[in-house]
C-alpha positions in Angstrom: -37.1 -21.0 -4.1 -34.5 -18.4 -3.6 -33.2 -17.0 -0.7 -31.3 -13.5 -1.3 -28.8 -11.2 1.6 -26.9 -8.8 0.6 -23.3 -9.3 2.2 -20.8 -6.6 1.6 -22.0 -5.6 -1.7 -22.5 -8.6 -2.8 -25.6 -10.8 -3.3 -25.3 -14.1 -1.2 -28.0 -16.4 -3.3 -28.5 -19.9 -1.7 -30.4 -21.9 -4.4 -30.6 -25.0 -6.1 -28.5 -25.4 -9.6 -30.0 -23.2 -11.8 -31.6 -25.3 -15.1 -30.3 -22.4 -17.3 -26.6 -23.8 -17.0 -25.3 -26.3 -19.1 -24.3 -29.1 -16.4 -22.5 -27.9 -12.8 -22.9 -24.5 -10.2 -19.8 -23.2 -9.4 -19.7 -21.9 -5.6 -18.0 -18.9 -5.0 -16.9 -18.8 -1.1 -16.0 -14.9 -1.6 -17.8 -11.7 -0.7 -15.1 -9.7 -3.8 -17.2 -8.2 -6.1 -14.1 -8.3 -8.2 -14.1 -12.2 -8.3 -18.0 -12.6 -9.1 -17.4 -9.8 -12.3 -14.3 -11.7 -13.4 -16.3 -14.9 -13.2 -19.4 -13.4 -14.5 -17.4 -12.1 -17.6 -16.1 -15.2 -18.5 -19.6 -16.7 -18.3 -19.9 -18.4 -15.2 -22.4 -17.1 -12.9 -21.7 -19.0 -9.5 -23.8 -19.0 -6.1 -22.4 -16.7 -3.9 -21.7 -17.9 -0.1 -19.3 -15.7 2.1 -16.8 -18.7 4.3 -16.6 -16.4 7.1 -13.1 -16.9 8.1 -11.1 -14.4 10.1 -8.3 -14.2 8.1 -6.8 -12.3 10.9 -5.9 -15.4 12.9 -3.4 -16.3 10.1 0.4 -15.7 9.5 3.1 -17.3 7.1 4.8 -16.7 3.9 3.2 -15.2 1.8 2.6 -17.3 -1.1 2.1 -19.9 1.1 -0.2 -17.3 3.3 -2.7 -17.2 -0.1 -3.2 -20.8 0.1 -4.0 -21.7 3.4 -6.6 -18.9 3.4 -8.1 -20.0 0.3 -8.3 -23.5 1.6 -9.9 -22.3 4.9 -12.7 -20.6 3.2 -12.9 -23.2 0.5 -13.4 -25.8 3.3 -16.1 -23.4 5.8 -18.2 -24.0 2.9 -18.1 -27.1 1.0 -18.9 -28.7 4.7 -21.9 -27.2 4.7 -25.0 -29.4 4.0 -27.4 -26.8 2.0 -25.3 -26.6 -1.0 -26.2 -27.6 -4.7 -26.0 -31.3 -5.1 -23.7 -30.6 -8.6 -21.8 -28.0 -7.1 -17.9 -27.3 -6.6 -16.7 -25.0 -4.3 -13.8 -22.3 -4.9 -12.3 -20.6 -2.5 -9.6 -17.5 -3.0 -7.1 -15.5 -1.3 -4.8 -12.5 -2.4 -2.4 -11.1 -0.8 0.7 -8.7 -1.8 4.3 -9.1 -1.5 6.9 -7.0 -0.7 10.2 -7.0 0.7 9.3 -10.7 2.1 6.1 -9.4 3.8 2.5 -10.4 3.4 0.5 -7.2 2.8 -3.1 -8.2 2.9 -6.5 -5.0 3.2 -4.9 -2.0 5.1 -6.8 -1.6 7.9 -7.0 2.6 8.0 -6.1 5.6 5.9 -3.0 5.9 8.2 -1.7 2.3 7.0 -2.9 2.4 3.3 -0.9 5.8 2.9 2.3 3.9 4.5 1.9 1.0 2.0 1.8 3.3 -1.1 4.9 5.3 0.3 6.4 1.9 0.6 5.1 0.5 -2.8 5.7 3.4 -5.3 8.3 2.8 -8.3 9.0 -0.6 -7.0 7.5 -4.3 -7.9 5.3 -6.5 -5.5 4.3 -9.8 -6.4 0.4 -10.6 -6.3 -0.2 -14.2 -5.0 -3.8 -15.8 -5.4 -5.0 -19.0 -3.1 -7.3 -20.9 -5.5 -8.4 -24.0 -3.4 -11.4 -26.2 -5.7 -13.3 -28.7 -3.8 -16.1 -31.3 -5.1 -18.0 -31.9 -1.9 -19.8 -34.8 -3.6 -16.5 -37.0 -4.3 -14.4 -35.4 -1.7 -12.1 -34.2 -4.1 -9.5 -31.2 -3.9 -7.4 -29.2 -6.0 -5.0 -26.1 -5.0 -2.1 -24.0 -6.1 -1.2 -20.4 -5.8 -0.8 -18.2 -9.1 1.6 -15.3 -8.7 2.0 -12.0 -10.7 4.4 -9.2 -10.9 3.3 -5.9 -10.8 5.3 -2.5 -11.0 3.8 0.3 -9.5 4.4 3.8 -10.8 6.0 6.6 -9.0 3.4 8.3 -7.5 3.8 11.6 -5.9 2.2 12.3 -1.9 -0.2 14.0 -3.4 -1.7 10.9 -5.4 -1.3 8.6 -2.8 -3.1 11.3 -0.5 -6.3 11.4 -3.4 -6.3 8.0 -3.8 -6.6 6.8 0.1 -9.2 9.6 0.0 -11.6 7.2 -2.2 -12.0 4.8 0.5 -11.1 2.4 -2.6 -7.5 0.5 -1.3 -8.8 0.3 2.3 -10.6 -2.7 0.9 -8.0 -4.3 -1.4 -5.4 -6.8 -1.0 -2.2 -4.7 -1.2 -4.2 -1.8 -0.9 -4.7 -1.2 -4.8 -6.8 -2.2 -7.8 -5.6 -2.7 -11.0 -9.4 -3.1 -12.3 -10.5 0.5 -11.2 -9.0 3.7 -9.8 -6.0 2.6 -8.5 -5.1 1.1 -12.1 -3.7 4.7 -13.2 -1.3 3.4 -10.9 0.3 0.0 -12.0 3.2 0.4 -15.1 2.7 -3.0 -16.4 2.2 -6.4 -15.1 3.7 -9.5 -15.6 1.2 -12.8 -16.0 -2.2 -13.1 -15.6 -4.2 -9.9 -15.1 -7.2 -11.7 -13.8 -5.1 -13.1 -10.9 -4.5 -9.4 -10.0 -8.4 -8.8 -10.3 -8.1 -11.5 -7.8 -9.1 -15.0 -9.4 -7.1 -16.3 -12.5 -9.3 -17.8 -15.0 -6.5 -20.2 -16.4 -5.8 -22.1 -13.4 -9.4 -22.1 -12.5 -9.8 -24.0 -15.7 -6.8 -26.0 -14.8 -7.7 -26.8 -11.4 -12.0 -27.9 -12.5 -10.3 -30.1 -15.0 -7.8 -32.1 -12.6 -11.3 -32.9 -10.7 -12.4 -34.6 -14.1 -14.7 -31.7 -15.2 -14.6 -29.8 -18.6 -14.8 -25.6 -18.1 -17.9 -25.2 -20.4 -19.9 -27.1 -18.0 -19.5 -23.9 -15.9 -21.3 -21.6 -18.7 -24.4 -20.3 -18.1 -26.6 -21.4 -21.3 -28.0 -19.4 -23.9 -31.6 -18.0 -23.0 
């Protein structure tokens, strides 16, 4: 049986492994809708359980800020006991540095419009948590990937349309690079899917250190 909520845009399935995929289910402890497409692109279609945490009650560096989130949502979920026998557990974090500070979602308009004042014709660095568990051998593996981006020199008036869309009020570092706000971003350096918010090479990096091959992670041919 499956049991479907929608949470945040995203569909929270609790199920058993699906007998379509070749061997494992990847759990996704993430409500992005960003990290499920990335995942779904590269052919892994996980089970989708939101961790929960507040990331609120959390302060420190911010690379180091990434990580610990991703670990305490990784960890809300593995522990619980209604997950797929087969399954590991991935949890993510991203947040956005500049000038030394840790700029997570804006929480208004007001704030989002300060950050892009703040961000324009400059470079941030975008750190991503990734914290893999295997419940069923109480195995870990974490590390942060880190990317620079370079923002173009947007004018008031683009800042003001942008905030308008509702879009970086929802984003870490209050931008995309994967939708309206990537008009915005000059270039990139390293991984563009750590941007989108999960990067697919340590991912692979990370399942194999816990003794698993990536393809086991493909959803099989119909």
């Amino acid at each position: 049986m499956t049991g479907v909520a929608r949470v945040a845009g995203v569909t929270e399935r609790r199920v058993e492994a699906d007998p379509r995929r070749w061997t494992r289910t990847l759990v996704l402890a993430s409500a992005s809708p960003a990290r499920l497409a990335t995942l779904r692109a590269a052919g892994v279609d996980p089970v989708v359980i939101v961790s929960g945490v507040d990331e609120s009650q959390v302060s420190g560096a911010p690379a180091e800020l990434a990580l610990e989130l991703a670990r305490l949502k990784c960890s809300a979920v593995a522990d619980r006991d209604d997950l797929p026998p087969d399954a590991l557990v991935l949890g993510c974090d991203s947040v956005l540095e500049l000038d030394g500070e840790a700029l997570g979602k804006p929480g208004s308009p007001e704030e989002a419009t300060e950050r892009w004042r703040a961000m324009r014709g400059r470079t941030g660095v975008l750190h991503t948590g990734h914290c893999l568990t295997d419940p069923a051998r109480a195995r870990t593996e974490a590390e942060t990937a880190s990317t620079a981006v370079h923002f173009e020199d947007v004018d008031d008036a683009e800042i003001a349309a942008y905030v308008a869309t509702g879009e970086p009020l929802y984003v870490a570092g209050a931008f995309t690079i994967d939708g309206l706000g990537g008009a915005y971003v000059r270039a990139i350096e390293g991984d563009h899917h750590n941007v989108v918010g999960l990067s697919l090479p340590l991912l692979r990096r990370l399942v194999r250190r816990l003794g698993h091959p990536w393809h086991e992670f493909w959803t099989a041919p119909r």
